[in-house]
NUDRENNU-213307 format. One record per residue: x, y, z of N, C-alpha, C in turn; residue in three letters. Coordinates in steps of 0.02 Angstrom, whole numbers, plus 50000, padded with zeros to 5 digits. Example, Ala and Ser with C-alpha at 12.3 -4.5 7.8 and 13.67 -1.06 7.14 Angstrom:
2
> n.X; n.Y; n.Z; ca.X; ca.Y; ca.Z; c.X; c.Y; c.Z; res
> 50660; 49716; 50390; 50615; 49775; 50390; 50660; 49835; 50390; ALA
> 50642; 49888; 50354; 50684; 49947; 50357; 50645; 50002; 50394; SER
end
This chain:
250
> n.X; n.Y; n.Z; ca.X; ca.Y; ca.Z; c.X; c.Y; c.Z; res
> 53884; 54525; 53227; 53824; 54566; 53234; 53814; 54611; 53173; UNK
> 53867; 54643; 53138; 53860; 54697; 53084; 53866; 54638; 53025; UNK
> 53879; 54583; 53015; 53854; 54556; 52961; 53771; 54531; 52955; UNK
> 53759; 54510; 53005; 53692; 54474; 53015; 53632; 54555; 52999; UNK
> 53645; 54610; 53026; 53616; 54674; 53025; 53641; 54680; 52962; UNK
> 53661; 54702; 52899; 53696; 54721; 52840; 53642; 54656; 52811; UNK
> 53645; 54582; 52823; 53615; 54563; 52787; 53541; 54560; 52773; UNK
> 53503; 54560; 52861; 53433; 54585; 52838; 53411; 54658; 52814; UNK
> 53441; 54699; 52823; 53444; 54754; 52787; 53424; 54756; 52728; UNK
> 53464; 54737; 52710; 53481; 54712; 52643; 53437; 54690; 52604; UNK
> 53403; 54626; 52633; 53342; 54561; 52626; 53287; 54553; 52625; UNK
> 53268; 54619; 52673; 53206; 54609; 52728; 53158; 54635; 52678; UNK
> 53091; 54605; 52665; 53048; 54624; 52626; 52963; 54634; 52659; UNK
> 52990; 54674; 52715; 52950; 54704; 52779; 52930; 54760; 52807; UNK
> 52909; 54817; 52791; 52904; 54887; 52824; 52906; 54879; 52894; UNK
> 52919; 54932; 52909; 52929; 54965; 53008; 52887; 54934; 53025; UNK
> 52807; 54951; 53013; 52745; 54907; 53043; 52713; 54853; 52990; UNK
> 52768; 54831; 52960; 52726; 54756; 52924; 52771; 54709; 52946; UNK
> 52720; 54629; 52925; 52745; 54560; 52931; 52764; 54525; 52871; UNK
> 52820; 54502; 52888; 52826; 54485; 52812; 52872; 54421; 52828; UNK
> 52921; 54383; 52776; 52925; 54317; 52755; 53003; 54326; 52779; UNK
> 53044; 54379; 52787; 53119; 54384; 52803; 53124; 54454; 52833; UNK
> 53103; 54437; 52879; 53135; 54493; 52946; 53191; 54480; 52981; UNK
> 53244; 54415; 52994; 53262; 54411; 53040; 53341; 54398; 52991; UNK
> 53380; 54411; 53019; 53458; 54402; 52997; 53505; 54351; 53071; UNK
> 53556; 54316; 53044; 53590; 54295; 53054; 53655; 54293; 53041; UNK
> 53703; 54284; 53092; 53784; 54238; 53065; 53815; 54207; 53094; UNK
> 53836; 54190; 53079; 53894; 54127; 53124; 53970; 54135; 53103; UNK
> 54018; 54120; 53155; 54065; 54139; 53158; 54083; 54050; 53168; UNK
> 54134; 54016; 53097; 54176; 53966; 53116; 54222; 53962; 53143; UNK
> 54259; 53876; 53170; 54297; 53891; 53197; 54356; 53921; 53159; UNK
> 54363; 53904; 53122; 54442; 53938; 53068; 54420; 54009; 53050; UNK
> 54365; 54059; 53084; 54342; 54130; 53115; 54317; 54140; 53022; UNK
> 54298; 54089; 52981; 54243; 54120; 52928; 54200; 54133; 52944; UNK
> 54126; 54172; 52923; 54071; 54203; 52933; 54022; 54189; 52891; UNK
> 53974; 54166; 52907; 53914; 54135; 52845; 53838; 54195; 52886; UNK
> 53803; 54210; 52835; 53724; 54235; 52851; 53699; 54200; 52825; UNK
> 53642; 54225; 52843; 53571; 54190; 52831; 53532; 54229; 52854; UNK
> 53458; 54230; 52819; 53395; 54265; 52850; 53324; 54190; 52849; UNK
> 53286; 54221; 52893; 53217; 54186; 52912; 53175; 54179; 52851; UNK
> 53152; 54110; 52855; 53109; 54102; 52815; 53018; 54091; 52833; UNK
> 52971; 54142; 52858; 52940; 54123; 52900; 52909; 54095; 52844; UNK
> 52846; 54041; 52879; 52783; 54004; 52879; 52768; 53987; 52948; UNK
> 52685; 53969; 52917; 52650; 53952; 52981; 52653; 53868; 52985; UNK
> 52684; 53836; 52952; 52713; 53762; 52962; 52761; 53757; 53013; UNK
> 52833; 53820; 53013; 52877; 53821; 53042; 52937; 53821; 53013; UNK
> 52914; 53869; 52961; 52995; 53890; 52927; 53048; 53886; 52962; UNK
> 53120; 53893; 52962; 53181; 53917; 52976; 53197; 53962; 52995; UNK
> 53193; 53974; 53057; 53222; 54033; 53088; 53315; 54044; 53059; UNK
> 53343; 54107; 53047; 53403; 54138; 53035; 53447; 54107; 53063; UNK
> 53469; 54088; 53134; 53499; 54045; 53146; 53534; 53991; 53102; UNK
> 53456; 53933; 53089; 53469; 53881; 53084; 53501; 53890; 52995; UNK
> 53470; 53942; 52959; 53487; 53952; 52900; 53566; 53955; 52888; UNK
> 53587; 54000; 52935; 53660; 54026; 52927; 53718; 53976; 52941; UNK
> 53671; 53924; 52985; 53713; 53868; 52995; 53732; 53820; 52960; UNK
> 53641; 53816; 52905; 53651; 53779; 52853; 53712; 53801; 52798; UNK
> 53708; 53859; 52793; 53747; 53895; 52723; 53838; 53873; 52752; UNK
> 53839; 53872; 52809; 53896; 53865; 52849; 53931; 53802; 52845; UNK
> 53879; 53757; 52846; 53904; 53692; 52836; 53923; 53675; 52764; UNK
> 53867; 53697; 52720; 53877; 53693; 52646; 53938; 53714; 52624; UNK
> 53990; 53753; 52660; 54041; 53772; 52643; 54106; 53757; 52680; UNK
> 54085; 53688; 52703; 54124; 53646; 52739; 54138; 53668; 52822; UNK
> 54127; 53707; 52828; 54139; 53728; 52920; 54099; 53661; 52937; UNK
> 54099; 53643; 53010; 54096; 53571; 53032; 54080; 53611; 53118; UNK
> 54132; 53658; 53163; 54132; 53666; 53207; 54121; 53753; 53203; UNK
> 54060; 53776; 53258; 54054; 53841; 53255; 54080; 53870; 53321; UNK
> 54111; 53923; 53314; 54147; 53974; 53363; 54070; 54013; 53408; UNK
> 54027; 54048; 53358; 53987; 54121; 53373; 53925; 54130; 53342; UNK
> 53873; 54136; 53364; 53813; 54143; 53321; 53775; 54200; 53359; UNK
> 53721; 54220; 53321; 53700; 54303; 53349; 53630; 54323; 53275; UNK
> 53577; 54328; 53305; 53522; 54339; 53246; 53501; 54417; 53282; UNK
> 53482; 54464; 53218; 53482; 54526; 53227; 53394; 54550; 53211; UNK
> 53357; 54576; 53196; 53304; 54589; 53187; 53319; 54668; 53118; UNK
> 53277; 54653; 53072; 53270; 54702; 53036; 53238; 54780; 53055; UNK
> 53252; 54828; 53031; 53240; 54888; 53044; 53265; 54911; 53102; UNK
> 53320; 54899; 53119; 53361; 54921; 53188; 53347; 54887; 53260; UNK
> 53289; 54833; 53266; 53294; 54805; 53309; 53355; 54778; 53361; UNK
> 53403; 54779; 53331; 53452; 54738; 53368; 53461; 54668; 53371; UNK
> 53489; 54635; 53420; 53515; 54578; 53428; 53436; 54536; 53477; UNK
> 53433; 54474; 53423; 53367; 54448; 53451; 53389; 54373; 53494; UNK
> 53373; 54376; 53541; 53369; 54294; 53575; 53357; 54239; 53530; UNK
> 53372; 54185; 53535; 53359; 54130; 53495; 53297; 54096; 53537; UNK
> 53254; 54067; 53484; 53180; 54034; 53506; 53197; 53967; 53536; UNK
> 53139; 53949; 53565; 53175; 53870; 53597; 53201; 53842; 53554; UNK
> 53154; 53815; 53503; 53192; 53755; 53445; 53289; 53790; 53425; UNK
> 53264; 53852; 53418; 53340; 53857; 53415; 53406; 53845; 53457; UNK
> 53381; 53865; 53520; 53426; 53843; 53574; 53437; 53751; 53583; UNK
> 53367; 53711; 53588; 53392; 53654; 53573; 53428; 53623; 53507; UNK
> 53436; 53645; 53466; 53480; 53629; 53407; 53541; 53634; 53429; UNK
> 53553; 53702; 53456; 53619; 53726; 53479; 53659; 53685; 53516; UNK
> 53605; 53669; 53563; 53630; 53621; 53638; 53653; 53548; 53599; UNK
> 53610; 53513; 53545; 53609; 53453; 53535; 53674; 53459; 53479; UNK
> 53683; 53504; 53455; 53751; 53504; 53409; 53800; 53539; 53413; UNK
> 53793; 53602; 53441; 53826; 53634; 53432; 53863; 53667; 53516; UNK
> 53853; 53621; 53591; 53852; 53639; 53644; 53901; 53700; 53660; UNK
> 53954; 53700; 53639; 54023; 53741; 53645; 54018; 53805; 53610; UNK
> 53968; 53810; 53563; 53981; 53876; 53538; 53947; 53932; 53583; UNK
> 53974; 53985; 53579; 53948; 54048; 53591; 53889; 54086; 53561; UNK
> 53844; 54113; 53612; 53789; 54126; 53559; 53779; 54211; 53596; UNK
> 53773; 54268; 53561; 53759; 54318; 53592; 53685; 54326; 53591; UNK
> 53677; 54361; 53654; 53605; 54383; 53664; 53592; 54441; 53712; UNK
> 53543; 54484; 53689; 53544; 54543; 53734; 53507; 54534; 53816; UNK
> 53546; 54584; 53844; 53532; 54583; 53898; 53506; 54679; 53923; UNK
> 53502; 54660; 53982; 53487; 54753; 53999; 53549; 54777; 53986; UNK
> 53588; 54758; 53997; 53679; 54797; 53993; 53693; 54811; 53922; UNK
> 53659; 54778; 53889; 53690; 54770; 53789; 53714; 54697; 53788; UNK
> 53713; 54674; 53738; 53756; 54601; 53707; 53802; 54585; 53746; UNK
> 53788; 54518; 53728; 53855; 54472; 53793; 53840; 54397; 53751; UNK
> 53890; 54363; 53766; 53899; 54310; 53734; 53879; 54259; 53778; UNK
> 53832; 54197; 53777; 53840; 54131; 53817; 53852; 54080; 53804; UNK
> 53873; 54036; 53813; 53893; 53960; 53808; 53817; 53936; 53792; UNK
> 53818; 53904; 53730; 53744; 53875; 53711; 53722; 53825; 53746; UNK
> 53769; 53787; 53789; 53736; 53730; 53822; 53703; 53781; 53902; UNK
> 53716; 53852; 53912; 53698; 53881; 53943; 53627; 53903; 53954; UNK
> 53616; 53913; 53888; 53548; 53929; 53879; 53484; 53856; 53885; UNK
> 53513; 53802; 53906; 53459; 53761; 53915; 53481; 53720; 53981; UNK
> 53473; 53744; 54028; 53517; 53714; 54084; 53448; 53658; 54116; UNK
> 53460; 53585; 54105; 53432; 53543; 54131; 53395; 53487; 54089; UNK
> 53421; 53537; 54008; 53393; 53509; 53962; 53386; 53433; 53927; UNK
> 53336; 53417; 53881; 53352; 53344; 53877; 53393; 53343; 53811; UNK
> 53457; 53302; 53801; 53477; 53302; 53740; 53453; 53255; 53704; UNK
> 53453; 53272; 53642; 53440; 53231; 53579; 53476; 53168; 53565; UNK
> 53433; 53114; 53564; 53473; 53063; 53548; 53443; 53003; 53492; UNK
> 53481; 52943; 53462; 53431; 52912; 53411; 53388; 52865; 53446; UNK
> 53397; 52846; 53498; 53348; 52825; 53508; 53286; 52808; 53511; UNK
> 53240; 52779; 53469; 53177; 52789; 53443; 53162; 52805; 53394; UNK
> 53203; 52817; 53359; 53184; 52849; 53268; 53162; 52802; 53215; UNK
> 53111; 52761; 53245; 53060; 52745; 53199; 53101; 52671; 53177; UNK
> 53143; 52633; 53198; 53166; 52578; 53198; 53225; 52577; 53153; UNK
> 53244; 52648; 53136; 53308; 52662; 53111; 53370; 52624; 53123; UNK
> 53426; 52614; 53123; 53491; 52599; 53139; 53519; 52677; 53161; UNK
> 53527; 52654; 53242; 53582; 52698; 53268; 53632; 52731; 53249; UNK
> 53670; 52684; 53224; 53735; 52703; 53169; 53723; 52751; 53137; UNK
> 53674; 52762; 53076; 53638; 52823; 53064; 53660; 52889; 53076; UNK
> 53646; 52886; 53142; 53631; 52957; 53162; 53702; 52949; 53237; UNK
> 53740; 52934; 53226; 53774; 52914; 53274; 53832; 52990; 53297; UNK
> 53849; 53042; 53355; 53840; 53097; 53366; 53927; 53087; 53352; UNK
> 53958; 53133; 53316; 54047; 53119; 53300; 54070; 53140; 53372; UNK
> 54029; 53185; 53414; 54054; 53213; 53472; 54065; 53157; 53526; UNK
> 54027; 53092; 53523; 54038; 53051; 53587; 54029; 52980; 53565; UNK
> 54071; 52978; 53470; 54085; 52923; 53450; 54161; 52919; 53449; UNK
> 54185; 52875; 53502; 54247; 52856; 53520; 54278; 52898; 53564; UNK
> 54327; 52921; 53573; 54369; 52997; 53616; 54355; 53058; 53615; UNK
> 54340; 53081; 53677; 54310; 53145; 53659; 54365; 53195; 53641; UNK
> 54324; 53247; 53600; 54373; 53278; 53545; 54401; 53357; 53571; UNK
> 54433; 53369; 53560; 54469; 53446; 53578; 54474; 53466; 53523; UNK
> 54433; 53523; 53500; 54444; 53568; 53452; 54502; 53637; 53460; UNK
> 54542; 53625; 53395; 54595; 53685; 53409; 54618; 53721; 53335; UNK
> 54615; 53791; 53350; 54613; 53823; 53263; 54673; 53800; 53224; UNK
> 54655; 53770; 53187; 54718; 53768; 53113; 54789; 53791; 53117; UNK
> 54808; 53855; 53160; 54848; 53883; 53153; 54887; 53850; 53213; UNK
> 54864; 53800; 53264; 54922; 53757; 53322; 54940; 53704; 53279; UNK
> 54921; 53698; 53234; 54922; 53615; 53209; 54994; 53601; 53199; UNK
> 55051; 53642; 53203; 55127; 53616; 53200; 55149; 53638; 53253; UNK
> 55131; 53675; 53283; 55151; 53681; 53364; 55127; 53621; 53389; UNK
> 55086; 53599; 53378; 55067; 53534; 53421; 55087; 53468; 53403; UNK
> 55091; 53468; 53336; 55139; 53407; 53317; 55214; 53415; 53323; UNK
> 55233; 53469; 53328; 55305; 53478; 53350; 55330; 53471; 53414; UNK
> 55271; 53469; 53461; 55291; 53446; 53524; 55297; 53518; 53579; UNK
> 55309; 53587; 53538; 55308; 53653; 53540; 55240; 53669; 53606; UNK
> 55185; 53659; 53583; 55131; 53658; 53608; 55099; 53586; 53653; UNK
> 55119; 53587; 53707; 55087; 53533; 53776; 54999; 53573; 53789; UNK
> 55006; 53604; 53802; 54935; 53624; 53845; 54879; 53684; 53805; UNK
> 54833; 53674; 53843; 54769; 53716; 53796; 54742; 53732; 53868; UNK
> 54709; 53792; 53862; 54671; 53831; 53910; 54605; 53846; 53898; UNK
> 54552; 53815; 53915; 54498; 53813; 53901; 54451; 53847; 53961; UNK
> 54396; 53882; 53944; 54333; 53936; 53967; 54288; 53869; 53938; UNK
> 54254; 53854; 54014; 54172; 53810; 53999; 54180; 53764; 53941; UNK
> 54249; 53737; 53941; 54252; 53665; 53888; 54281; 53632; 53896; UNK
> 54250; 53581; 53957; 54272; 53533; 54014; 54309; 53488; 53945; UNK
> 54356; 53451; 53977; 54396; 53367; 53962; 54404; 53326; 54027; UNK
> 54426; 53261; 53993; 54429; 53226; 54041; 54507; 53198; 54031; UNK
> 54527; 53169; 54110; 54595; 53129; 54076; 54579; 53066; 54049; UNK
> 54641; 53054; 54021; 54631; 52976; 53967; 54641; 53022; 53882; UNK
> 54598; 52954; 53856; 54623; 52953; 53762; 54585; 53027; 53769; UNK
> 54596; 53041; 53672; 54534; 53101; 53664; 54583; 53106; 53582; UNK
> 54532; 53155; 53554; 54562; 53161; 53505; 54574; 53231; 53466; UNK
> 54622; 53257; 53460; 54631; 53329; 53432; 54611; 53350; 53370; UNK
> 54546; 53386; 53392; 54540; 53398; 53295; 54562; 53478; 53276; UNK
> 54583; 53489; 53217; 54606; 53548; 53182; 54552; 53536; 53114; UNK
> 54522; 53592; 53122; 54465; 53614; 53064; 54505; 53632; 53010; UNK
> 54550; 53592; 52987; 54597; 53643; 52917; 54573; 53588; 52860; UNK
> 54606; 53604; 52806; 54561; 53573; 52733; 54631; 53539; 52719; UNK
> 54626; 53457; 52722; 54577; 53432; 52755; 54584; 53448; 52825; UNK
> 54538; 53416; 52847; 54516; 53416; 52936; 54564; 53379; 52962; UNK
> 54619; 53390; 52990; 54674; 53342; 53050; 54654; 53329; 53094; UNK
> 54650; 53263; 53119; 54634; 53227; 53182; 54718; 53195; 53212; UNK
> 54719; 53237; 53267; 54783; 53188; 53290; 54759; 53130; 53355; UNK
> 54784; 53074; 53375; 54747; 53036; 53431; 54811; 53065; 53506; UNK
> 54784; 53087; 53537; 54802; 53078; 53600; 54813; 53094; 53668; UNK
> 54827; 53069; 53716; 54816; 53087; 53780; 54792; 53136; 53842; UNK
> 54754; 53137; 53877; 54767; 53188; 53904; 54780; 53176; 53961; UNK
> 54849; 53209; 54012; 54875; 53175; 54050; 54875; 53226; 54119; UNK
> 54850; 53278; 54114; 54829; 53332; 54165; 54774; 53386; 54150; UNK
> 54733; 53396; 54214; 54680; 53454; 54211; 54689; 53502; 54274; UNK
> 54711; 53545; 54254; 54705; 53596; 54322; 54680; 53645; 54319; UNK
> 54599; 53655; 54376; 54575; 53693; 54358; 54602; 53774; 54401; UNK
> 54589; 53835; 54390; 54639; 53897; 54425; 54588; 53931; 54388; UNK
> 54606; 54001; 54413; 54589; 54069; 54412; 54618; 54103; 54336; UNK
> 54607; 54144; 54288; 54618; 54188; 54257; 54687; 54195; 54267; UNK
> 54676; 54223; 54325; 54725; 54283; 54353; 54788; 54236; 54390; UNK
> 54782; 54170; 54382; 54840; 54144; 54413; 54858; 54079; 54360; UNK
> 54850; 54095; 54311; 54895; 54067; 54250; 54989; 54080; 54263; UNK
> 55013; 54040; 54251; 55095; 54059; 54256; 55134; 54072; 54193; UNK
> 55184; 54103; 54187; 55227; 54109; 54122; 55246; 54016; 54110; UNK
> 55248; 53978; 54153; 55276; 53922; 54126; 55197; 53862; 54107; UNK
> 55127; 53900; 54099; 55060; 53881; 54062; 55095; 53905; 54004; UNK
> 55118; 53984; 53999; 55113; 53995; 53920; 55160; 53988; 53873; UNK
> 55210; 53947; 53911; 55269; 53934; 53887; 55251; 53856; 53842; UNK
> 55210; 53823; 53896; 55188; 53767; 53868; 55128; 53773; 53803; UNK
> 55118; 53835; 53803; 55077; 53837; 53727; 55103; 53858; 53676; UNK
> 55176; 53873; 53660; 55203; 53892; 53638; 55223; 53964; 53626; UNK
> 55202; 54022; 53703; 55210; 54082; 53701; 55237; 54082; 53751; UNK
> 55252; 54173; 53779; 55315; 54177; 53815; 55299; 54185; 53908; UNK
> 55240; 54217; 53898; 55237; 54273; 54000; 55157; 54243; 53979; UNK
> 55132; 54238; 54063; 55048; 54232; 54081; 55015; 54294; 54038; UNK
> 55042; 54346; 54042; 55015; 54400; 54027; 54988; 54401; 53940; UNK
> 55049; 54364; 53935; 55026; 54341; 53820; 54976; 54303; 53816; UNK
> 54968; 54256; 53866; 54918; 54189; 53859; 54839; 54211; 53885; UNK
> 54837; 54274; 53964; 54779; 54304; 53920; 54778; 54332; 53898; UNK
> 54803; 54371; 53857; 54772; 54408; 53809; 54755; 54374; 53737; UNK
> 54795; 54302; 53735; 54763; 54271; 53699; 54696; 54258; 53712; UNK
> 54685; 54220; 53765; 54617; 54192; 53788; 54562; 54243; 53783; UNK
> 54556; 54311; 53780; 54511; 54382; 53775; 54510; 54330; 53711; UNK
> 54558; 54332; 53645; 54543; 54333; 53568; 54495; 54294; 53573; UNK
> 54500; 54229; 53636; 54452; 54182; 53590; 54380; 54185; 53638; UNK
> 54384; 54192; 53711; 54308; 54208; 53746; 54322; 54283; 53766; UNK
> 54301; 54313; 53725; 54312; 54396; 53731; 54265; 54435; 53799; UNK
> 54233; 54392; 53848; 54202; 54425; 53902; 54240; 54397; 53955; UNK
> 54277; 54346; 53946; 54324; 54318; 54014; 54370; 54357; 54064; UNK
> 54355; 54349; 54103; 54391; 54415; 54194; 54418; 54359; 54218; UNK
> 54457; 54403; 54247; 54510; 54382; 54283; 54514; 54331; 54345; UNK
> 54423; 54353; 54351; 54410; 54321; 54412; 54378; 54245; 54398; UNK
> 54384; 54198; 54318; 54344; 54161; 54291; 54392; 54094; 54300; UNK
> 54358; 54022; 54316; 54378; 53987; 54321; 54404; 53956; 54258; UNK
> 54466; 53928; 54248; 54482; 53894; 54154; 54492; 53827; 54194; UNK
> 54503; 53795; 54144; 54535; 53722; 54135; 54620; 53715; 54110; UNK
> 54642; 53711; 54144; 54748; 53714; 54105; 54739; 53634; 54077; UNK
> 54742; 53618; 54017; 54733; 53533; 53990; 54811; 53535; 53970; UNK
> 54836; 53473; 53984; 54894; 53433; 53969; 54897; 53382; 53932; UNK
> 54934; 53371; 53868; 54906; 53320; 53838; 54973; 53303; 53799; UNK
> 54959; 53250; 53766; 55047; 53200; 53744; 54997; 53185; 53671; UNK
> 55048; 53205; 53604; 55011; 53177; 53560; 55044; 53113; 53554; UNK
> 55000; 53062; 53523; 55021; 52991; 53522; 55052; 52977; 53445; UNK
> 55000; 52998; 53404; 55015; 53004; 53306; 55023; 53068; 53306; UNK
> 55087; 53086; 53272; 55109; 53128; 53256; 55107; 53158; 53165; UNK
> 55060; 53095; 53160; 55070; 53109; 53069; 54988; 53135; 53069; UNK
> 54949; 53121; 53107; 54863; 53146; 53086; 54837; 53098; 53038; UNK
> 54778; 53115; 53036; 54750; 53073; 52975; 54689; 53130; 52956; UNK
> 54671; 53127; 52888; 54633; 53184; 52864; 54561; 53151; 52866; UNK
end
């Protein structure tokens, strides 16, 4: 939020009561927790909303998977909702990330596939007699993928790390494939051989033992680091999984 605010600040080439071409700020938070901005580019064609900018600059600098996104309004406005087109972008690429948006209480974070509940996703179908292949989605070409920060990637090939605890980022059992956003990008292939879903509050020392930490009590306070509004009273996912390649491929 204080980068996206710092950058239209900064940018904005708008008075209190004028309209102008960059009012709106952005950032995004990757998964390996880098930070990219961006500001709005209006037109009446349909410029780029901040969002989609910050995402672009984000990718340009190799991020692939986003953690956090949040667009701020110039001159102290605060934290602005994302417009439809933006929310369907979100949903069609980006479902898992977090997106803050104000509420009467102040800022809170939601699951982007949250914000379009019933929605239609994007698919190639129909694109003008294109080849599928094309445009073919990495998320639900072959095993579905488990994203995990850079920093498990030898806990998990060491065998150290069995399980991941996931907030609103369903798996299934069977294949799947582990990706680590590190340079290069590690893909390991394999299994997942249990899902149990439980309470917050009834995680066991022998969940966080299996992630390579010590008491329930370490494992949430990990889980705050990574969905920082999660209670006690919130349903997770405990995933179990067997890696199959142990060497990765980049």
């Amino acid at each position: 939020m204080e980068l996206a605010r710092r950058t239209i600040d900064a940018h904005t080439d708008a008075g209190p009561d004028e309209d102008g071409i960059h009012t709106m700020g952005a950032a995004v938070m990757a998964a390996d927790y880098r930070m990219f901005a961006g500001v709005n580019l209006y037109h009446f064609t349909g410029g780029p909303c901040a969002e989609l900018v910050a995402l672009g600059a984000a990718r340009a600098q190799g991020a692939r998977q986003m953690r956090c996104i949040v667009a701020v309004g110039n001159h102290g406005r605060g934290v602005i909702g994302p417009c439809g087109r933006d929310r369907q972008v979100f949903v069609d690429y980006y479902p898992t990330m977090r997106v803050i948006v104000p509420t009467p209480a102040g800022p809170r974070s939601v699951l982007a596939a949250d914000l379009m509940p019933l929605t239609q996703r994007w698919t190639p179908e129909g694109m003008n007699g294109l080849d599928p292949s094309l445009y073919q989605d990495p998320e639900t070409a072959g095993p579905p993928i488990i994203r995990f920060n850079p920093r498990y990637l030898e806990a998990v090939r060491s065998g150290a790390k069995t399980k991941t605890t996931r907030f609103r980022d369903p798996a299934r059992l069977g294949p799947a494939r582990l990706v680590f956003e590190s340079d290069p990008e590690v893909v390991l292939p394999a299994e997942v051989t249990g899902i149990r879903h439980c309470l917050v509050s009834d995680l066991t020392d022998q969940d966080a033992q299996a992630e390579g930490l010590t008491t329930a009590t370490e494992l949430r306070e990990g889980l705050k680091g990574h969905y920082p509004d999660l209670a006690g009273t919130d349903e997770v996912d405990v995933i179990t999984f067997q890696v199959n390649d142990k060497t990765g491929a980049a």
